[in-house]
C-alpha angles and dihedrals in degrees: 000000000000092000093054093044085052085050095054097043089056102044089054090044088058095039082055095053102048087052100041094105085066088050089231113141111193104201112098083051102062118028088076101046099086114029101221096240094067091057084069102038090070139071123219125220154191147202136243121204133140074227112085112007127276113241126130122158113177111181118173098341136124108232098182108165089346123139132216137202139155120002101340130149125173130196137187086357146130116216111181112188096323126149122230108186114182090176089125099033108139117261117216130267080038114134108229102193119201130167100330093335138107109198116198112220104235099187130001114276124260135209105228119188118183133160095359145127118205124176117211089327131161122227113188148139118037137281113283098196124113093217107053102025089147095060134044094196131193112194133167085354128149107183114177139211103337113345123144131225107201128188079323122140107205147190133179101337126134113230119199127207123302087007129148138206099184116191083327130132112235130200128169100331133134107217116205124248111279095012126142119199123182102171117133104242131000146183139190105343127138100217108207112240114272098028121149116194129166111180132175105179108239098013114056148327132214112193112178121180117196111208112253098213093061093030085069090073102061097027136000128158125204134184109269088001123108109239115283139214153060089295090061099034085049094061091032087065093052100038096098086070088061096054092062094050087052092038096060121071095206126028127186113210107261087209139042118287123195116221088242096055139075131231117177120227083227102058137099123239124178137196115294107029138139133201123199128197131301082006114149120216109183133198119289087017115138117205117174135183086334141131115235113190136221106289089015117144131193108185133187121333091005118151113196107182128177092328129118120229110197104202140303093032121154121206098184118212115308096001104141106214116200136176093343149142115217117184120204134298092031130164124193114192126230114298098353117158117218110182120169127169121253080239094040117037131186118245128197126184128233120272086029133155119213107181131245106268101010123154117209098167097158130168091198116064105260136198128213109190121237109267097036136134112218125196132149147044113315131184105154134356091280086065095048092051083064101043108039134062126178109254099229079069094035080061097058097054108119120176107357149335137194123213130159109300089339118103112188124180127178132020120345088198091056087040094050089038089063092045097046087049095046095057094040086058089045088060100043085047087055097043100238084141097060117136102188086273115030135052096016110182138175089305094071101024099049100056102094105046114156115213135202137185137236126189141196141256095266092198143026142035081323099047097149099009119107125225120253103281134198120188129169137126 
């Protein structure tokens, strides 16, 4: 296991060095985080679909758990148990249009990963900078237990637990444990655990701050401690279901599925659940004894226990939906956590906006009326008063407003249009408007993904690192 020592030493001495104007060494946060001899206990895979092109160069990583689709190479990496999906890269001779441009699309995108560490993260979408549309690149990046990097180009930059860079460039930044940022292009900030920030320079900007003395409950990070908090302890407890889903070669659906609809080979489905159609399941999801509606999606790292989704509802990557009630047109933001009680479940109204990164986690039944958008930490209806407008007022903010921890400036109508067209695109991406011809999305197309397996060197110098591996048509 010498080589894969080597590789980590250097990935963390580069890390260090990108980030050594903000003074952060990363060190004591992550030896500790994956004991070695898991980097050589799992295998990695990839899917094969006409889909999305077939193009995966590996040279000198460890791929332990991790999944591939789509045009993906990795160097000088670890990937544990990480998913990097290519399923929406640019093709070319795709327009990309941005500002007054029209930028013509000269080869298809690739995810390049070099000189990184990410931790059951999640890599999806596509770059959304001008200036490297080609290439989603990951450089000189350590990313820990569930992040997600989204449609972000990064480089050097340290990402904590739960945390989110959502269509964002990112250059030499630590973002706190549980933050989401969604703010076109940025350098050398050291975003506090718990922040949730949306800008879009000259329209609006949407600055959340989660109280740390409640946060800790539910995730907190340490030097030369694991991850902490309700949000870990929550997937740990559920993590043998996985094994057997990654155990069996060949696994029949417990449960109907409807030919418009996608359940991945690497999900978990419990007793009790129904599946509707043009609804997208994708892998290490966990749905239990729930509805899912026509046009529903539960994406990565979703957990949908004992709730009904009525249809259209979007649970973005990582969101945890429990005991709850969802009517239609939904969307749930990236890992948000949505706990109600059996005897006192949580209720949302249709046409509805729950934050990315939101935390409802209530022990009295609780309402939230239809229209509304939703952020926060929220524990009773108090809580909610303080951290929920309806969006027909949020609309009419212009200039600024000022509520609990939340600071918003510019125009609440710009702010809601490019959250109402973001989650209609998510649909139609997902295919939730299929009707059997037109707008197909990831719910028909990725039904019939093939999957094959890689493995590591199991001794040596080498022990948990792959050969170097090709793979195309």
């Amino acid at each position: 296991m010498k080589e894969l020592t080597k590789l980590l030493d250097r990935i963390i001495q580069r890390n260090d060095i990108n980030l050594r104007e903000l003074e952060h060494n990363i060190s004591p946060f992550v030896y500790k985080l994956v004991p070695p001899d898991q980097l050589v206990k799992f295998y990695a895979f990839y899917g094969v679909t006409p889909h999305h092109p077939l193009d995966f160069v590996f040279r000198h990583s460890s791929l332990a758990g991790s999944y591939f689709l789509g045009k993906v190479s990795t160097r000088n990496s670890i990937l544990y148990k990480s998913d990097i999906r290519g399923d929406e890269l640019k093709k070319k001779g795709d327009v990309f249009n941005f500002q007054k441009f029209k930028i013509p699309i000269a080869r298809d995108e690739r995810i390049e990963i070099e000189d990184s560490f990410l931790i059951k993260t999640l890599v999806h979408n596509f770059s959304h900078d001008p200036e490297t549309l080609e290439n989603f690149f990951i450089r000189n990046t350590v990313s820990t237990h569930y992040a997600n990097i989204h449609g972000s180009p990064i480089d050097g930059s340290f990402l904590e637990p739960f945390a989110t860079v959502d269509l964002t460039t990112m250059n030499d930044c630590v973002v706190g444990a549980y933050s989401y940022i969604q703010a076109g292009e940025v350098d050398h900030l050291n975003v506090d655990p718990g922040t949730v920030w949306v800008r879009s320079p000259g329209e609006f900007n949407f600055l959340y701050q989660h109280p740390r003395d409640r946060l800790k409950k539910y995730i907190s990070f340490d030097p030369e401690r694991l991850p902490q908090g309700l949000l870990i302890d929550f997937g740990e407890d559920r993590k043998e279901d996985f094994e057997r889903v990654f155990d069996v070669v060949k696994l029949e659906p417990s449960v109907s599925v409807p030919t418009s609809t996608s359940l991945d080979r690497y999900a978990v489905i419990k007793p009790k659940t129904r599946l509707g159609e043009n609804v997208l399941v994708s892998q290490r999801a966990y749905l239990e004894n729930s509805w899912l509606g026509k046009g529903t999606n539960a994406q990565e790292h979703c957990y949908i226990i004992n709730s009904r989704l009525e249809g259209f509802n979007v649970t973005a990557h990582g969101a945890t939906i429990i005991d709850a009630d969802l009517e239609k047109n939904i969307f749930v933001g990236f890992n948000s956590f949505l706990q109600g009680r059996a005897d006192s479940r949580l209720l949302i109204g249709e046409e509805s906006v729950v934050m990315p990164h939101t935390i409802i986690d209530i022990e009295e039944p609780l309402a939230i009326p239809p229209g509304h958008l939703v952020w926060g930490l929220i524990n009773n209806s108090d809580d909610l008063k303080q951290n929920s407008m309806a969006i027909g007022d949020f609309s009419k903010i212009d200039g600024g407003m000022v509520q609990g921890n939340l600071s918003f400036e510019g125009g609440g109508a710009s702010f809601i249009t490019a959250f109402r067209d973001r989650i209609h695109h998510i649909l139609e991406a997902n295919g939730a408007f299929f009707d059997g011809t037109n707008t197909p999305g990831h719910a028909q197309k990725n039904q019939n993904i093939a999957t094959n397996t890689i493995q590591p060197y199991t001794e040596g110098e080498l022990e948990g690192v792959f050969p170097t591996i090709i793979i195309q048509p």
